[in-house]
C-alpha positions, 0 to 999 in steps of 0.5 A: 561749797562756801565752807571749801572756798575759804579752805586755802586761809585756814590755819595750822590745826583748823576745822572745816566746819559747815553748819545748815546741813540737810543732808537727807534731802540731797537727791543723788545720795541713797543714804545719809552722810557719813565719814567715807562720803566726806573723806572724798573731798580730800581735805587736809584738816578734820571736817565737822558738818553740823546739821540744820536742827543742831542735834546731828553732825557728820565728820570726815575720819580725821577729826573721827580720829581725833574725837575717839581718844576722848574717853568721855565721849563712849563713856557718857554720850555712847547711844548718840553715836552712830556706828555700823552693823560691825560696831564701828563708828559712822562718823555720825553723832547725835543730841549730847554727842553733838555737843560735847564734840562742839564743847571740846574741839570747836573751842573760841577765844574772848577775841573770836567771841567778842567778833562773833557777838559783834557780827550778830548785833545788827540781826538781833536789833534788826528784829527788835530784840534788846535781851537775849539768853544764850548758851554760848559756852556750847561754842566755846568751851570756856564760860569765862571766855565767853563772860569776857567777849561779852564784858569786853564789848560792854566796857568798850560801849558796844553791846547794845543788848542785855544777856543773860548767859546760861551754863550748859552742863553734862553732869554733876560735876560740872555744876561742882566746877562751876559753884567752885571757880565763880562766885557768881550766882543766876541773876548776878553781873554787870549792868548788861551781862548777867549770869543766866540758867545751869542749862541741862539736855534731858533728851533728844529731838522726834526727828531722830526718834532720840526725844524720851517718849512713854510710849514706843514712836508710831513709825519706830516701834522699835524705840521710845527715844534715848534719856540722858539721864537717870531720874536720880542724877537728874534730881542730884544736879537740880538740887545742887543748882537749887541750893546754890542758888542757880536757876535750871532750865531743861530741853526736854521734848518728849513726855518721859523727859518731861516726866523726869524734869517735872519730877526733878523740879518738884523735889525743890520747888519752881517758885525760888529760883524760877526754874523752867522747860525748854520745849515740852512738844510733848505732853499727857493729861497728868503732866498738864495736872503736875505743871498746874501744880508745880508751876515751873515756866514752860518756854516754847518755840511756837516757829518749830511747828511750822515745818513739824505739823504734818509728822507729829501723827507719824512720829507720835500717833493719833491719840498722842497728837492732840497734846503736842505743841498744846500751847492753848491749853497750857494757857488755858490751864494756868501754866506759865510760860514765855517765847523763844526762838532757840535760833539758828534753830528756827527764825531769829526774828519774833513775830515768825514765832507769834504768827505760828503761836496764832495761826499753827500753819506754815508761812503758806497758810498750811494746814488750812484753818491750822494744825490742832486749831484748839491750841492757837493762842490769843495774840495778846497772849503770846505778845505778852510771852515775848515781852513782859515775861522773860524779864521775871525769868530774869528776876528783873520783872520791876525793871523791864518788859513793861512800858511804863514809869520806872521801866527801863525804855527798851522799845520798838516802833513797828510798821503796823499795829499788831491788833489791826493786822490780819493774823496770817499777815503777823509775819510781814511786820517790820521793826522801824526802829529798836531803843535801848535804855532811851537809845535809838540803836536800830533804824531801818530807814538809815539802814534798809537792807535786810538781814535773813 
């Protein structure tokens, strides 16, 4: 309904668009949306409802009309799309679908990325952080654009944060592109916003039973997930990151694409380019032996398990169980690896993320004694991911992340002492005061309301 009430000051060729959509909760539908249901809301303009997770989409038939005269589309991402028992299509897209259309229609000016960076500041420094890495080009289909909404806030003295801007990709030639029309390499830019990760989805989400599984899903025999890519794409694009010195990180969630990142990382070695794996919810005795050896940077996102724990049998099993979201014994068996939030996924705000990395229970306390208990992680241990790791991430490990001489004086002063708080009481802290470069750029008692 908020989508709608603006509806009235779109302009000539605008999208509805709703993101948060949950739609298989909704009570008075037996089944989930598609483009017939959106079509009865009569809307002028194509319509765009993006899931709560952002891997699943619904649309009305006008953008559906718009969307199939991309031939990329079918031709590249035709598992993600939906269709009916008659072949046509639903109006509902997946994972890489997802994206793409994203990608493609939902395309942002320097100026609306600027505004939506300017909009975003306040809840980051709220929440205490001072660096960030982000895919905006996902948002906005052009990286230089999004290079030159984030330059311009900094040449105007407004960005009081530090990015790193990575670069999502479908395949191969979109790396090409990239290396052909940016002489900028991981690593290189301007004091504040600096050239991140070539980013590259290996598989989907275990919501949607689309995440690359070995075995057949516990509750879905039928299927194992859905890989985006071959195993010999996947080591070409890697390799062409690798050689041109651009660093890689992969979402891969289930252990076949865990497999295939392990696989593509070992042909180049981690250590060069610090390459990493985004999630890995799933994993096996011999992948944990392979990371202890290739050592790539695993990053995880300890909040995903708060509202995740009680399907994890359902979706992989019993004998599978024991080793997702295995955070202890990732630190345990010497695998690297640092912390992220992957918001609006999951909660922007980092100590949701440390208190479930500690107590692997949702914010009421459920399971008791938490889910896999052997797999909570020491509080220094996932303080350290949130901070003093992601500046080697950056290659910037003597610069920043530690509060010491010659570091740069990016700091928070917090209501409480992490080590005298009760571990269920970890979420409850709160950042009085966010400082970057020595500047004081967040205080809460000047500006007390709170942001979600």
């Amino acid at each position: 309904q908020t989508v709608l009430n603006h509806y009235d000051q779109l302009e000539e060729y605008d999208w509805v668009v709703g993101n948060g959509m949950v739609d298989d909760q909704f009570s008075d539908l037996d089944h989930l949306l598609t483009a017939d249901d959106l079509d009865e809301l009569e809307l002028d303009e194509p319509a765009f409802f993006l899931h709560d997770d952002g891997h699943e989409c619904v649309v009305n038939h006008k953008a559906l009309n718009i969307v199939k005269q991309e031939e990329e589309l079918a031709k590249y991402h035709g598992p993600f799309i939906e269709k009916d028992e008659n072949g046509n299509w639903t109006g509902r897209f997946k994972d890489t679908a997802v994206h793409f259309m994203k990608f493609h229609f939902r395309q942002r000016s320097a100026q609306e990325v600027k505004e939506a960076v300017e909009d975003a500041i306040p809840h980051l420094l709220r929440h205490g952080i001072t660096s960030i890495h982000t895919d905006d080009l996902n948002f906005t289909g052009s990286y230089e654009r999004v290079w030159q909404g984030y330059r311009t806030l900094e040449d105007n003295g407004e960005l009081p944060v530090k990015v790193h801007l990575h670069h999502y990709v479908y395949h191969l030639e979109d790396i090409q592109s990239f290396l052909e029309s940016s002489s900028k390499r991981t690593g290189d830019g301007s004091e504040r916003v600096k050239v991140g990760a070539i980013k590259i989805f290996l598989d989907g989400t275990q919501r949607l039973h689309t995440a690359a599984m070995r075995k057949p899903y516990h509750d879905r025999p039928d299927t194992s997930g859905t890989p985006v890519y071959s195993q010999e794409h996947l080591n070409r694009m890697v390799r062409l990151a690798d050689e041109n010195d651009m660093q890689v990180t992969m979402h891969a969630i289930g252990d076949a694409a865990v497999e295939q990142a392990v696989n593509a990382i070992e042909q180049v070695g981690a250590g060069r380019m610090r390459h990493r794996i985004i999630h890995i919810q799933t994993l096996a005795p011999d992948l944990i032996e392979r990371l202890k050896k290739v050592k790539p940077y695993v990053e995880i996102q300890p909040s995903f398990l708060m509202g995740e724990y009680d399907k994890k049998v359902k979706w992989s099993g019993e004998e599978q169980a024991p080793y997702c979201d295995a955070w202890g014994t990732v630190y345990r068996e010497g695998i690297p690896f640092t912390g992220s939030s992957d918001s609006p996924i999951s909660p922007l705000n980092p100590w949701i993320g440390i208190f479930a990395a500690v107590n692997r229970t949702d914010e009421n306390g459920n399971p008791e004694g938490g889910w896999m208990p052997g797999e909570k992680l020491p509080l220094d241990v996932i303080y350290q991911a949130y901070t003093e790791t992601p500046p080697y991430l950056e290659f910037q490990e003597n610069q920043k992340g530690k509060l010491e001489e010659g570091y740069a004086a990016d700091f928070i002063l917090l209501s409480d002492y992490p080590r005298d708080v009760a571990p269920q009481q970890l979420k409850d802290i709160k950042v009085l005061e966010t400082w970057l470069d020595g500047e004081k750029v967040f205080d809460f008692r000047k500006d007390p309301v709170e942001i979600g």
